[in-house]
Structures are given as structure tokens and as C-alpha cells.
DOTORTOR-168193 format. One record per residue (C-alpha): residue in one letter; x, y, z; residue number from 1. Coordinates in nm, 2 decimals, m for minus. Layout:
N
+------+--------+--------+--------+-----+
: rest :   east :  north :     up :  nr :
+------+--------+--------+--------+-----+
:    A :      X :      Y :      Z : NUM :
...
+------+--------+--------+--------+-----+
# end
This chain:
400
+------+--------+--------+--------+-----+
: rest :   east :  north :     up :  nr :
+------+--------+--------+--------+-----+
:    X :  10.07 :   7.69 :  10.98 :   1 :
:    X :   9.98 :   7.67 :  11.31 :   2 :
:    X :   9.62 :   7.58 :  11.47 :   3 :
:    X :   9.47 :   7.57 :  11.81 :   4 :
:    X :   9.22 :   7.31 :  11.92 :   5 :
:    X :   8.98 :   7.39 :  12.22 :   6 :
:    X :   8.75 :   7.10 :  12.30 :   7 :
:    X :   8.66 :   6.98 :  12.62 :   8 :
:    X :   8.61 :   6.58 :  12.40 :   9 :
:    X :   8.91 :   6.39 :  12.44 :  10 :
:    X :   8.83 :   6.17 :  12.18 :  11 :
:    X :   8.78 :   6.47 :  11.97 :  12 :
:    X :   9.06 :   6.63 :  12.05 :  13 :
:    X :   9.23 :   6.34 :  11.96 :  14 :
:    X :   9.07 :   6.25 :  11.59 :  15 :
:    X :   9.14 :   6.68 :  11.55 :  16 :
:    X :   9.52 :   6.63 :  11.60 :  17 :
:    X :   9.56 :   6.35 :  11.39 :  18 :
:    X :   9.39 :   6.48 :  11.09 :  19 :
:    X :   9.54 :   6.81 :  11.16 :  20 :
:    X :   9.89 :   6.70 :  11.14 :  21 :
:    X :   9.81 :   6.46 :  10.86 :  22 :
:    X :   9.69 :   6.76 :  10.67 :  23 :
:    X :  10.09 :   6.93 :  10.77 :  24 :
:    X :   9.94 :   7.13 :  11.03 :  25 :
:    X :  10.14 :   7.20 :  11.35 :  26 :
:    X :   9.87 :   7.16 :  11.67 :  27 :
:    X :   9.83 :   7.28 :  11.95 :  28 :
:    X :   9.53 :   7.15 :  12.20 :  29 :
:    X :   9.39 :   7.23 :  12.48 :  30 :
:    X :   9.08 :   7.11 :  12.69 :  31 :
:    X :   8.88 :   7.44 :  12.79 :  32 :
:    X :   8.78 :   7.83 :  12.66 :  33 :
:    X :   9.06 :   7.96 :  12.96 :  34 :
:    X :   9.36 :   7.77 :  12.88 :  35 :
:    X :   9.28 :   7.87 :  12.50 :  36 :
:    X :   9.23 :   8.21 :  12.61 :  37 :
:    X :   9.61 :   8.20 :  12.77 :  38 :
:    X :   9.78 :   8.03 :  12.46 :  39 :
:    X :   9.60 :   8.32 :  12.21 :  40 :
:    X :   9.71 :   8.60 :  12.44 :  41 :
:    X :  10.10 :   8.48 :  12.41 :  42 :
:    X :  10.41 :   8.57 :  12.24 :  43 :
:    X :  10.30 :   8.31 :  11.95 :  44 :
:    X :   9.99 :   8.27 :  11.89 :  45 :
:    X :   9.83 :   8.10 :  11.66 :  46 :
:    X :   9.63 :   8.21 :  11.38 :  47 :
:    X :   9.39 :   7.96 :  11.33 :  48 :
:    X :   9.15 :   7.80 :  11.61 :  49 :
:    X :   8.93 :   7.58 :  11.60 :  50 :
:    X :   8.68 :   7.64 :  11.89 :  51 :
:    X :   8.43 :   7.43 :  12.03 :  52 :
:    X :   8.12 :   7.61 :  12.14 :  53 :
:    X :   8.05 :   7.37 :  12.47 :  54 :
:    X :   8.32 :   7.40 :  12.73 :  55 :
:    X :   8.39 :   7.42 :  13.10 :  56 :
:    X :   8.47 :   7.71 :  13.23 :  57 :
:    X :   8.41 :   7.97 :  12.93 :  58 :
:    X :   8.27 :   7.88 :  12.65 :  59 :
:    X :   8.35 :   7.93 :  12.26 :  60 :
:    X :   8.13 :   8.24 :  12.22 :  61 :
:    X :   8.25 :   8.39 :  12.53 :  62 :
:    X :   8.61 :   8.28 :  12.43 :  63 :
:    X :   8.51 :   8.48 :  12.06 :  64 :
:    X :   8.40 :   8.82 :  12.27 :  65 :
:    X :   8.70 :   8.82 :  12.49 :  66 :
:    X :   8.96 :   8.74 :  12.23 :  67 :
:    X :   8.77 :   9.02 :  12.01 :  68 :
:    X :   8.75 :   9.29 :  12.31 :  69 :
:    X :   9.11 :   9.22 :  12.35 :  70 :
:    X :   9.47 :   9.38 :  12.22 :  71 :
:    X :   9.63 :   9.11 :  12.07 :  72 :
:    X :   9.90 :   9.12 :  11.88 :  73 :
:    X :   9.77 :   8.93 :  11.60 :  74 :
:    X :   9.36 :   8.89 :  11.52 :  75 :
:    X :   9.30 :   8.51 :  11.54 :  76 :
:    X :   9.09 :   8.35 :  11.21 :  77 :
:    X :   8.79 :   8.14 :  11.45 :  78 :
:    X :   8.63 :   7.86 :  11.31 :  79 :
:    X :   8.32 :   7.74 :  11.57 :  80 :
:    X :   8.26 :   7.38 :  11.60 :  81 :
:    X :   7.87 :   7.32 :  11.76 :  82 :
:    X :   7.58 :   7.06 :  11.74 :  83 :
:    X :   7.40 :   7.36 :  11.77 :  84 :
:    X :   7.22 :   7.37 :  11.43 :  85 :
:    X :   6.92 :   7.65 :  11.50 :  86 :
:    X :   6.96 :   7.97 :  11.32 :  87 :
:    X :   7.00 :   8.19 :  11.62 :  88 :
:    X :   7.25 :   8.03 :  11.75 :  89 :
:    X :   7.46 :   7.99 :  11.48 :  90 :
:    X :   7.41 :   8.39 :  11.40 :  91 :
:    X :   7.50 :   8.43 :  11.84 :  92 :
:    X :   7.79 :   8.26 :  11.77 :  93 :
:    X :   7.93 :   8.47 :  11.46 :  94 :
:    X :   7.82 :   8.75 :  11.62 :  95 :
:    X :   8.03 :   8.72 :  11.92 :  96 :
:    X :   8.33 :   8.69 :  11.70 :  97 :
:    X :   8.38 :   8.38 :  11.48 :  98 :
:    X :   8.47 :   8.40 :  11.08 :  99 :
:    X :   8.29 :   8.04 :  10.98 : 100 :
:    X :   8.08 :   7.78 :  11.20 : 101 :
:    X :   8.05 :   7.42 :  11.08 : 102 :
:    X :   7.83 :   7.21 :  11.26 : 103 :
:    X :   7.92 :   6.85 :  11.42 : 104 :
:    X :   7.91 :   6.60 :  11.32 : 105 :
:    X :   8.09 :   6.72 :  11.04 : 106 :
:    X :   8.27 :   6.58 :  10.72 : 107 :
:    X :   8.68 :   6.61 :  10.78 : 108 :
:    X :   8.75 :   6.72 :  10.41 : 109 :
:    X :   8.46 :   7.02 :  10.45 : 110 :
:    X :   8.65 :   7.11 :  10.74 : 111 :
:    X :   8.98 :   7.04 :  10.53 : 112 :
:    X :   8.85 :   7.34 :  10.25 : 113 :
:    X :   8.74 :   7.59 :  10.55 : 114 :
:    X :   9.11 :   7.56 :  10.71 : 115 :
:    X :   9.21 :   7.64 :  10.31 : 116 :
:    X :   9.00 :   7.97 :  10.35 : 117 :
:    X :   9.10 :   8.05 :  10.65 : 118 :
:    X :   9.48 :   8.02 :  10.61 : 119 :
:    X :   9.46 :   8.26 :  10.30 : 120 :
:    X :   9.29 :   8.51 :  10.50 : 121 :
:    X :   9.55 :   8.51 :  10.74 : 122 :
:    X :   9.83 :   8.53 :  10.47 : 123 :
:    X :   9.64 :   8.78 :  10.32 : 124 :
:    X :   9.61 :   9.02 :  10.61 : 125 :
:    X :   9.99 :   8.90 :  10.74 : 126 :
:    X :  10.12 :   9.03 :  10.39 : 127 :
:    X :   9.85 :   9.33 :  10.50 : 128 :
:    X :  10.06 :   9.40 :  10.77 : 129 :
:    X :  10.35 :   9.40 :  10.63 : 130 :
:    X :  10.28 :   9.62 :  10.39 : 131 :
:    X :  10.18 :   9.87 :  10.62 : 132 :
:    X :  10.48 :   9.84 :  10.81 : 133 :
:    X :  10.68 :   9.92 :  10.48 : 134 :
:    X :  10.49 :  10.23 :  10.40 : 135 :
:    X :  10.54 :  10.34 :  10.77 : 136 :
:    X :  10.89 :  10.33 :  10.72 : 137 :
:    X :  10.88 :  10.45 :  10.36 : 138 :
:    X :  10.68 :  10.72 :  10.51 : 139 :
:    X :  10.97 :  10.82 :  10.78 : 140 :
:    X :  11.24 :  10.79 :  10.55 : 141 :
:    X :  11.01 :  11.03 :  10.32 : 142 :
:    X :  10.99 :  11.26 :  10.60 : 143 :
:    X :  11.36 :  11.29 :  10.66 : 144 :
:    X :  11.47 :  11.35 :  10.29 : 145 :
:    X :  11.26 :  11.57 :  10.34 : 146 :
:    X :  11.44 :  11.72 :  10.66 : 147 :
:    X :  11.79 :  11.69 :  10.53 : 148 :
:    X :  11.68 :  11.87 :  10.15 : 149 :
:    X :  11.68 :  12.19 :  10.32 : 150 :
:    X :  11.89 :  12.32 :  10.13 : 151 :
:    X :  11.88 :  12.11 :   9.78 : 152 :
:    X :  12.22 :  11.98 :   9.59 : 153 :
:    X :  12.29 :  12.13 :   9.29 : 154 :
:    X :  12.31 :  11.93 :   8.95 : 155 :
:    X :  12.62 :  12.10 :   8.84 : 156 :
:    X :  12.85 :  11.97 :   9.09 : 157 :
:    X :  13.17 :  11.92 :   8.85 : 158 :
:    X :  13.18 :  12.01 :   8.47 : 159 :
:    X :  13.09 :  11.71 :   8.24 : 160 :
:    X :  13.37 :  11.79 :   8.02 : 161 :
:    X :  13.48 :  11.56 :   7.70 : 162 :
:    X :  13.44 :  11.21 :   7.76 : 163 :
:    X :  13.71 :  10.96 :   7.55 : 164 :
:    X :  13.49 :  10.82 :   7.27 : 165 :
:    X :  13.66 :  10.49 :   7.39 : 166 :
:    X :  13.57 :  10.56 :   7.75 : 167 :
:    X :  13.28 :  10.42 :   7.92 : 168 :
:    X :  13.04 :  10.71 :   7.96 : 169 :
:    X :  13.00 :  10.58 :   8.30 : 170 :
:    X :  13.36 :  10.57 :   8.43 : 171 :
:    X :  13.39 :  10.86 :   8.72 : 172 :
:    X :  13.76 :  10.92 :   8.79 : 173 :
:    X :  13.88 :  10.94 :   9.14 : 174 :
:    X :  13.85 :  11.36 :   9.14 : 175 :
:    X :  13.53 :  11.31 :   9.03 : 176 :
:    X :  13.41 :  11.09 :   9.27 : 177 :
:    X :  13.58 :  11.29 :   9.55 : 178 :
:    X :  13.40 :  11.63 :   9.44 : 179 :
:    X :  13.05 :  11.48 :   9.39 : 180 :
:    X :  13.10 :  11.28 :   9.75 : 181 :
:    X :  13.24 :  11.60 :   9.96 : 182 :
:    X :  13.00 :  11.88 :   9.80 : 183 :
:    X :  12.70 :  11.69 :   9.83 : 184 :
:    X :  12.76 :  11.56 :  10.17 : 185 :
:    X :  12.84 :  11.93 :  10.27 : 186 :
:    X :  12.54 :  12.08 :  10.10 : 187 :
:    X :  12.34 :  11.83 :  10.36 : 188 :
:    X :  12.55 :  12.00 :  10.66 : 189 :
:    X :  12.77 :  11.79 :  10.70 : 190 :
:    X :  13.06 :  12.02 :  10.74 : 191 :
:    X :  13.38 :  12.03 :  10.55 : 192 :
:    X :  13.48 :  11.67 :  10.39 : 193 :
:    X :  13.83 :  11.57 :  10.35 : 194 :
:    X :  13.86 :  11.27 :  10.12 : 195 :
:    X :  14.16 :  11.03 :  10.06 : 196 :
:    X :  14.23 :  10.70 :   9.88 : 197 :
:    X :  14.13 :  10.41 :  10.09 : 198 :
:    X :  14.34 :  10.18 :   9.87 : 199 :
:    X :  14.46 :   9.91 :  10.10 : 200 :
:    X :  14.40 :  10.07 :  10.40 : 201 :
:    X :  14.17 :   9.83 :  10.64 : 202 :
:    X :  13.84 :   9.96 :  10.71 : 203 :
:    X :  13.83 :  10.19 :  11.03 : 204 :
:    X :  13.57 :  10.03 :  11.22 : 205 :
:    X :  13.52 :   9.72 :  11.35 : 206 :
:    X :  13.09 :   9.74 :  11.35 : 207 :
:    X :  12.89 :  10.00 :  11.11 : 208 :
:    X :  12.58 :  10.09 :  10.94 : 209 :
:    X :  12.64 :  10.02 :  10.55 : 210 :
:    X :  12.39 :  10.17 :  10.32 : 211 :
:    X :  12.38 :  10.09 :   9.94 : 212 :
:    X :  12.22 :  10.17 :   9.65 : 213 :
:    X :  12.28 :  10.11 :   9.26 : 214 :
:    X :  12.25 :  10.31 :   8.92 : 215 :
:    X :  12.23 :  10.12 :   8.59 : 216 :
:    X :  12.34 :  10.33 :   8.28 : 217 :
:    X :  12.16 :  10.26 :   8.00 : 218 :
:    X :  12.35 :  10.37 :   7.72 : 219 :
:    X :  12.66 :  10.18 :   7.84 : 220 :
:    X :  12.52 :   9.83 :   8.00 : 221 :
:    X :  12.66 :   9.91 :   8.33 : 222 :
:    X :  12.60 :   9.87 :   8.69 : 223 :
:    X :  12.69 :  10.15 :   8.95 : 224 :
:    X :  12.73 :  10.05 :   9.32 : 225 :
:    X :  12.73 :  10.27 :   9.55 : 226 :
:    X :  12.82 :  10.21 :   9.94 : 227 :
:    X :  12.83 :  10.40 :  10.27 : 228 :
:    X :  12.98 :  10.29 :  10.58 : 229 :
:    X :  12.98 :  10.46 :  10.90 : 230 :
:    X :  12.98 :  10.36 :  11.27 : 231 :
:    X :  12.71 :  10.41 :  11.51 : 232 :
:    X :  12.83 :  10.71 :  11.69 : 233 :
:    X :  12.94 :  10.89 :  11.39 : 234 :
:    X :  12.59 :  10.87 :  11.24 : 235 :
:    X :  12.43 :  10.96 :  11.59 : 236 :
:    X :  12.68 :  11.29 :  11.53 : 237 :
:    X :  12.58 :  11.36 :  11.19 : 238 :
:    X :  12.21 :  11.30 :  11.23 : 239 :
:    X :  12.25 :  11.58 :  11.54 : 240 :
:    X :  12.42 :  11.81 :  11.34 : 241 :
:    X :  12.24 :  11.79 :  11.00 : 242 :
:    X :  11.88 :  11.79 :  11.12 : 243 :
:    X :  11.96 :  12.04 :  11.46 : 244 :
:    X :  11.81 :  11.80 :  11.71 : 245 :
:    X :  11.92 :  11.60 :  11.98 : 246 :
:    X :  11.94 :  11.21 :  11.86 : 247 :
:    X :  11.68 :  11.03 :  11.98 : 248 :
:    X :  11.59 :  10.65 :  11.93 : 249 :
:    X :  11.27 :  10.74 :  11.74 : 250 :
:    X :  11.56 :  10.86 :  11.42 : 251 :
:    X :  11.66 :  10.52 :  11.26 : 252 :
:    X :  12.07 :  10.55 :  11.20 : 253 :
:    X :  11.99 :  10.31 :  10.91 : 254 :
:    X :  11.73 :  10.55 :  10.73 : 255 :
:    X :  11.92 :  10.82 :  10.81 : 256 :
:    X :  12.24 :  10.67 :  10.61 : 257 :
:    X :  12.05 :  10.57 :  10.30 : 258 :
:    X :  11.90 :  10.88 :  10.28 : 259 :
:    X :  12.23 :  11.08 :  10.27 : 260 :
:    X :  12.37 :  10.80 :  10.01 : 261 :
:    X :  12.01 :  10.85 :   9.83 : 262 :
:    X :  12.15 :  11.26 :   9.78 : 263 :
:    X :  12.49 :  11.17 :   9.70 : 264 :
:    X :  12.38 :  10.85 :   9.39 : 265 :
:    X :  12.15 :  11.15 :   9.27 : 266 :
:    X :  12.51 :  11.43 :   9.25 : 267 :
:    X :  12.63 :  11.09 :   9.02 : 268 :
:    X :  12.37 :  11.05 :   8.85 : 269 :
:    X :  12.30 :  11.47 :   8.75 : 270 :
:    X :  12.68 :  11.39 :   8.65 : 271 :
:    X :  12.57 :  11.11 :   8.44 : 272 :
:    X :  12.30 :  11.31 :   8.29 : 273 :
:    X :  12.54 :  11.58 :   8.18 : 274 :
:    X :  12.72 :  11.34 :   7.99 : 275 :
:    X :  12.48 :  11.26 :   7.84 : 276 :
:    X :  12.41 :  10.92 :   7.97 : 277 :
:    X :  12.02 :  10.77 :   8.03 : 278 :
:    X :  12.02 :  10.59 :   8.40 : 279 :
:    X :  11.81 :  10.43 :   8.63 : 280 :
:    X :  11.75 :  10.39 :   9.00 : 281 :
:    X :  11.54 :  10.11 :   9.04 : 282 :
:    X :  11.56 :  10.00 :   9.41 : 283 :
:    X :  11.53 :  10.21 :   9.73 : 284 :
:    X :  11.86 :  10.29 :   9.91 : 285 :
:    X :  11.89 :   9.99 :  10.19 : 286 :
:    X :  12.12 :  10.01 :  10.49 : 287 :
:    X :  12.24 :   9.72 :  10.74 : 288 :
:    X :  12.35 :   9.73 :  11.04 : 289 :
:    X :  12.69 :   9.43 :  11.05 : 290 :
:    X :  12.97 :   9.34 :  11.23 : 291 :
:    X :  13.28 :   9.35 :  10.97 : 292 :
:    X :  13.37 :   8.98 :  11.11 : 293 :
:    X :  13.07 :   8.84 :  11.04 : 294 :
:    X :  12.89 :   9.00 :  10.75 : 295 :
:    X :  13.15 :   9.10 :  10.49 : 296 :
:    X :  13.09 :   9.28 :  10.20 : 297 :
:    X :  13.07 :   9.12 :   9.88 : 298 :
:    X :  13.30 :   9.40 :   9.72 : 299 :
:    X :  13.49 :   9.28 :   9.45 : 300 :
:    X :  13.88 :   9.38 :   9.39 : 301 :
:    X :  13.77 :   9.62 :   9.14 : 302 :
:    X :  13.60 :   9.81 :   9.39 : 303 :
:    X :  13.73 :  10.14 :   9.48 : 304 :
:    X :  13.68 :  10.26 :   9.83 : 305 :
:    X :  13.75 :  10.68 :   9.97 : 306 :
:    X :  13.76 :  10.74 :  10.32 : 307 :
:    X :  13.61 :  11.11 :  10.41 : 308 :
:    X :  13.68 :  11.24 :  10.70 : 309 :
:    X :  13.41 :  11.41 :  10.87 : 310 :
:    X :  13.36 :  11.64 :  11.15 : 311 :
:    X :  13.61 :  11.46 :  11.31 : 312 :
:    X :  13.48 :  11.10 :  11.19 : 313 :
:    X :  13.60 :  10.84 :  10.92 : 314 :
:    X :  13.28 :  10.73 :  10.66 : 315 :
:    X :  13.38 :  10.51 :  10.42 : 316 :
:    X :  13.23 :  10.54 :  10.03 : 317 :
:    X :  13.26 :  10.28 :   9.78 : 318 :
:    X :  13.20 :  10.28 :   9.40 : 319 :
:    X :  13.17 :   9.98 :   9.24 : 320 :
:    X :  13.14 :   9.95 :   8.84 : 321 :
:    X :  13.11 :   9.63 :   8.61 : 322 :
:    X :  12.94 :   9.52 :   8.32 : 323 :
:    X :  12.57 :   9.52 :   8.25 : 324 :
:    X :  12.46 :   9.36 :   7.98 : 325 :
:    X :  12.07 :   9.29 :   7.93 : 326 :
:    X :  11.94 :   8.93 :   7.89 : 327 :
:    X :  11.65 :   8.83 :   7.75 : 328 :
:    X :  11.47 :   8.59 :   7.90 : 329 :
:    X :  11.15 :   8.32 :   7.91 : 330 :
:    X :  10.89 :   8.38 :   8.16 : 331 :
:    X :  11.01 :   8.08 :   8.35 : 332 :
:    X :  11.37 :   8.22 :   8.37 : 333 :
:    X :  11.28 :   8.53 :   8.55 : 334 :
:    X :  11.40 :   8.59 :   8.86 : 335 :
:    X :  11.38 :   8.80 :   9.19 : 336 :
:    X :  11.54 :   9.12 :   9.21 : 337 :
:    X :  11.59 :   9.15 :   8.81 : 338 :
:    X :  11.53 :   9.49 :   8.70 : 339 :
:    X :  11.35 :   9.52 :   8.37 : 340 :
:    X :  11.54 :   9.66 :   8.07 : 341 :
:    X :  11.23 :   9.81 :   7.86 : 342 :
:    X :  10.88 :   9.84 :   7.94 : 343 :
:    X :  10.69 :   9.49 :   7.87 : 344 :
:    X :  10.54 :   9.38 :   7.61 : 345 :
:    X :  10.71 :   9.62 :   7.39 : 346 :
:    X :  10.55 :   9.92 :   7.29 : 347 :
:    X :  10.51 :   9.83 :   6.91 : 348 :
:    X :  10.33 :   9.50 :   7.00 : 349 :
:    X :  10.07 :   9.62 :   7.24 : 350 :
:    X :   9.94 :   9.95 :   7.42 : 351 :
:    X :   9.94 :   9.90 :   7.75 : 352 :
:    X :  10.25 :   9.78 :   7.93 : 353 :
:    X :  10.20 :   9.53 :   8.18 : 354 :
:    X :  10.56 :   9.67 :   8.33 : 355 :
:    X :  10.71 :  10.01 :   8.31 : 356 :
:    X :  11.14 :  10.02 :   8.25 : 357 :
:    X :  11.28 :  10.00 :   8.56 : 358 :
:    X :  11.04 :   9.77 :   8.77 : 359 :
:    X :  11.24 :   9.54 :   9.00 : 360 :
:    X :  11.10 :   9.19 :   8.96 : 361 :
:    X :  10.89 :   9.00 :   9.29 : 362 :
:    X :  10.69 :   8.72 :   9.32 : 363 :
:    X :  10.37 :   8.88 :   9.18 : 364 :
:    X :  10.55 :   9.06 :   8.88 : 365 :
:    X :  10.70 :   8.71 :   8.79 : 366 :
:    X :  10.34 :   8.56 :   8.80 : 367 :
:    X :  10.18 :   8.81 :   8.60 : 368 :
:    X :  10.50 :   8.84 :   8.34 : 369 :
:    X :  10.40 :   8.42 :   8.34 : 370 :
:    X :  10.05 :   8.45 :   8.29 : 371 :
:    X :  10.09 :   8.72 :   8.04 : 372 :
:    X :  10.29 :   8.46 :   7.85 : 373 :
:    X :  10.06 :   8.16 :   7.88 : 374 :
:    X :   9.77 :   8.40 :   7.75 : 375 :
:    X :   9.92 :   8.51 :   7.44 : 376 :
:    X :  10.06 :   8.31 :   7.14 : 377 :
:    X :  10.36 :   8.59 :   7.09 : 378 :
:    X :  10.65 :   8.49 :   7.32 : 379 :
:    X :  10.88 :   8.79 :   7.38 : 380 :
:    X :  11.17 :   8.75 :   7.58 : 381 :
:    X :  11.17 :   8.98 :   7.88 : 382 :
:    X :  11.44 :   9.21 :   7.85 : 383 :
:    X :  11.64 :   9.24 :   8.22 : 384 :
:    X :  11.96 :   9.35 :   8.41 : 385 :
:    X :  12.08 :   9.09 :   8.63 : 386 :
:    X :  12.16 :   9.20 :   9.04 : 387 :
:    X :  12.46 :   9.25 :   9.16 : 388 :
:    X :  12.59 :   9.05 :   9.43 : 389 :
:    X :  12.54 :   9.38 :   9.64 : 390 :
:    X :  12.23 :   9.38 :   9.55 : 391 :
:    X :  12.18 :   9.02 :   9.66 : 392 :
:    X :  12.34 :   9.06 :   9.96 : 393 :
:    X :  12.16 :   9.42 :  10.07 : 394 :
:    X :  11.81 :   9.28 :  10.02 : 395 :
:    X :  11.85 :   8.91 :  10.16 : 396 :
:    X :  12.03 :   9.01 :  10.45 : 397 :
:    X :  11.79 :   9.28 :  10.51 : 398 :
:    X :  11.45 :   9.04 :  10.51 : 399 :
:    X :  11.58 :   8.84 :  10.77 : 400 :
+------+--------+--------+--------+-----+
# end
């Protein structure tokens, strides 16, 4: 993590570096309250400084008001270094904006434990922010559901029918797939939808906006993949004609997509239901924008792809089925993106489940599945579904 060092000592600046970067701290340092006052209002800033109340120019309290009366893009965590030792001034300095104040001459592996604080107070409000950012966007992608369920798909899109008792419950068969695809995509105003067999053909476009999203049927152990691909003009289309307004760069063309995939996996899945056939939808419909050259699919040879043709534009939808088994693994096994097979611990054992069905393992639902399993004497297995490589490849590429 980085920190910023304002002292107007060279010798302390000095001994602040070297035990900085000892500690695996990156430095930055600089001699007075204006020049620290320029590096904190730049592109990257850092979130720690260590701010040294005597200076030239501007001092560390008047360095704390301005950085605190100012819009930055990221609130600094300020630690004030002072001989100062009276009362009042160590409340004036806080007041005008520091988080701690250690006093000089001061012991280096106090100041060691305060750095600690301070760097999980800025992790905590970074992951803060992130968060927020999420439910902003989870927000606007809630909002235009909401704008394209006008007019809502119905759940008997194409008779169930008998299903082979030696036939996966699961398996759609290409008339299926090509009446579930078309009517829900016309029920969102798309227009009519002419479908065809992709087969070998080579996809259309040479850059697109690929949305996925997966279904997991429980009563037959398999995963469901679903994909849309479309270019960036034939989305800007379709988002102008579904929800009657002018495109605008304030409509994300990769919401948009995974919403519309979002309505057609739920005409699948009312299919799946009629069947019957228990399924889940664990994660949140993702879209990407790629160039075909360099990101490639990771669609297996099983896959099967349709290409609809749509108000005078070629979308590309892919169904991907395989094999699902569930594993049961240790605590230490787990691992990110696993979706959990039955609620944990099992039902029978204990009241309260720490996990419902369906939860998609992170870093936090691994540690408390762990400490869950250090705390008890029972060991059970946690029951999961492994990610597809889809799956994989949605969510990595979409964090960077």
C-alpha cells in the first residue's frame, strides 16, 4: 500500500522511508504541506499519509482542513506526527482533520500497529466503495428489467410434452430452443425473430457484447449455459426500439444485453419447471464487451449456437449443456465461484443454515464455511457444483 511522508526533517524523512519500505510499504516523500497537498489531489493518491504538523509553507493542520474541505477522489487516512504533546493541541490537530496523532519522538513499531489500523480502514471503506458501485449498477439494471417487463413472458411458451424416461430432463431440442428464444425476445419488442442453425457458420461479427448466464437442474446434475452475442449497433437498435427512447450513453449496452438474456434463461427455465425439473439461477446475468480475436469464448464443441435474425440484425444465442455432478468437499477445498448444492449444515443437524442452496461461494462465505468447521467437532462435507469454464471466464474477465 501506498504512503505519503510530509516532513520538512531530512533526516526524518529519511529514517521514515527506510522503515516504511522495510515494513513493504511503497513511499512517497515530500518536504512541505504544498507539495503534499499536490501529490493527494492527483490521479493516484495515496491513502495513507503521514503528516508532520511543523512545516514551511502550510502546515499539517492546515494541510488536514484543505484536504478535508476538498473533492477528492479518494478521502486520505491522516496520521499527525508532532512534539506537540498539550491536550489542545492534539484535539486542534484532530479536529482539523486527522484520524490518529502519535507524538515524536515516537517508538517505530507503535507507529508500525497505527499504519495496521489505518490500512484496514482504508480497505474497509475501498471494499465500501465498491460495494456501492455494485448496488448502483444492480440498481440500474433493476430499473431496466423493469423497463423492458412491460409486457411480461408467459410461462407456457411451448408444451412440456412427454419426456424419454432415458432422456435428460434437461435436454431442449433445437425447436425448442428456437420457440423459447424468438417468443420471448418478441414479447420484449423485439420484433419478429427468424432463427436458423449456426452450425459451422463463423460468427457474424468481428467485436460484440456477449452476455451469459447459467441454470443448474437439480434433479438431473446438469449445467445450462446460456449465451448472447450481439454487436454494438445492433444493441443501440434494440435498446431504441424496445424501451422507445433515443439511445443515450447513460443506457449500458452490456446491462441492457443481460437483461434480455435474464428474460429468455427464465422462458427455459418455466420450461424446465413444466417438466417437472427443480433449477437454480445462482449468479447474476454478466455481459463483456470483446473483440472475437482476442477474447474467445471458451465454448466447447458440444455447444450449440442459433443465429436470430432481428429487425434486420444477426444476435447470436448459445446453449451449452454438460454434466453436473455435486462434490462434496472439506472446508479447505472450497473454492470461488462454487455454487452450493443444499443449504449448510444440513437441515437435520442444525437449525439455522449458515448458507441457503444456491449461494455462490466468495472469499467471506469460504471463511465463515472454515470457521464453521473449526468450531464444531461434526465435519460435513459441503455439498457444491463446480463452475463452468463460462463461468470462469464471465466473472474473471469481468473484474479486471
Amino acid at each position: 500500500m501506498k504512503i505519503l511522508v510530509a516532513d520538512d526533517d531530512r533526516i526524518a524523512r529519511k529514517v521514515l522511508r527506510a522503515f516504511l519500505e522495510d515494513a513493504s510499504y511503497e513511499v512517497v516523500v515530500v518536504e512541505d504541506g504544498k507539495q503534499a497537498i499536490t501529490i493527494l489531489e492527483g490521479d493516484d493518491a495515496p491513502p495513507i499519509v503521514i503528516l508532520d504538523w511543523v512545516m514551511p509553507g502550510m502546515s499539517g493542520p492546515e494541510v488536514c482542513a484543505k484536504v478535508r474541505g476538498s473533492r477528492l477522489k479518494f478521502r486520505p487516512y491522516v496520521l499527525m506526527l508532532s512534539a506537540k504533546t498539550d491536550k489542545t493541541e492534539v484535539v486542534a490537530g484532530l479536529d482539523a482533520g486527522a484520524d490518529d496523532f502519535l507524538s515524536k519522538p515516537f517508538n517505530l513499531a507503535e507507529l508500525l500497529a497505527r499504519l495496521r489500523v489505518a490500512q484496514r480502514m482504508v480497505e474497509y471503506e475501498v471494499d465500501l466503495r465498491r460495494k456501492i458501485v455494485e448496488l448502483e449498477a444492480l440498481e440500474q439494471r433493476h430499473r431496466l428489467l423493469g423497463d423492458l417487463l412491460t409486457t411480461p413472458v408467459s410461462a407456457e411458451l411451448v408444451p412440456a410434452g412427454p419426456v424419454e424416461p432415458s432422456k435428460p430432463l434437461t435436454t431442449f431440442t433445437t425447436d425448442q430452443l428456437v420457440v423459447l428464444a424468438s417468443i420471448a425476445l418478441e414479447q420484449l419488442g423485439f420484433g419478429e425473430v427468424r432463427v436458423t442453425e449456426a452450425a459451422e457458420t463463423p460468427v457474424p461479427f468481428r467485436v460484440a457484447y456477449c452476455a451469459w448466464v447459467a441454470l443448474i437442474a437439480i434433479d438431473d446434475e446438469r449445467w445450462i449455459d446460456l449465451v448472447l452475442e450481439a454487436e454494438p449497433a445492433a444493441i443501440a437498435d434494440l435498446m431504441e426500439k424496445t424501451l422507445h427512447r433515443r439511445n443515450n450513453t447513460n443506457l449500458p449496452k452490456q446491462a441492457f444485453l443481460a437483461e434480455a438474456l435474464t428474460i429468455v434463461s427464465s422462458a427455459l427455465r418455466s420450461e424446465l419447471r413444466q417438466r417437472p425439473c427443480d433449477t437454480l439461477m445462482p449468479y447474476l446475468s454478466r455481459a463483456l464487451y470483446s473483440e472475437q480475436h482476442r477474447l474467445k469464448l471458451p465454448l466447447p464443441d458440444n455447444s450449440r449456437p442459433l443465429l436470430l435474425e432481428v429487425a434486420g440484425h444477426t444476435l447470436r444465442f448459445t446453449v451449452v449443456e454438460q454434466p453436473s455432478p455435486i462434490r462434496r468437499r472439506i472446508s479447505h477445498q472450497l473454492r470461488l465461484l462454487e455454487v452450493l448444492a443444499e443449504a449448510y449444515p444440513p437441515p437435520k443437524t442444525h437449525d439455522v443454515a449458515l448458507l441457503s442452496r444456491g449461494a455462490v461461494l466468495n472469499e467471506r462465505y469460504i471463511e465463515k464455511l472454515t470457521s464453521f468447521a473449526e468450531a464444531t467437532a461434526d465435519q460435513f462435507p459441503v455439498p457444491v457444483y463446480a463452475p463452468s469454464p463460462l463461468a470462469l471466464h464471465f466473472h474473471r474477465e469481468g473484474s479486471g
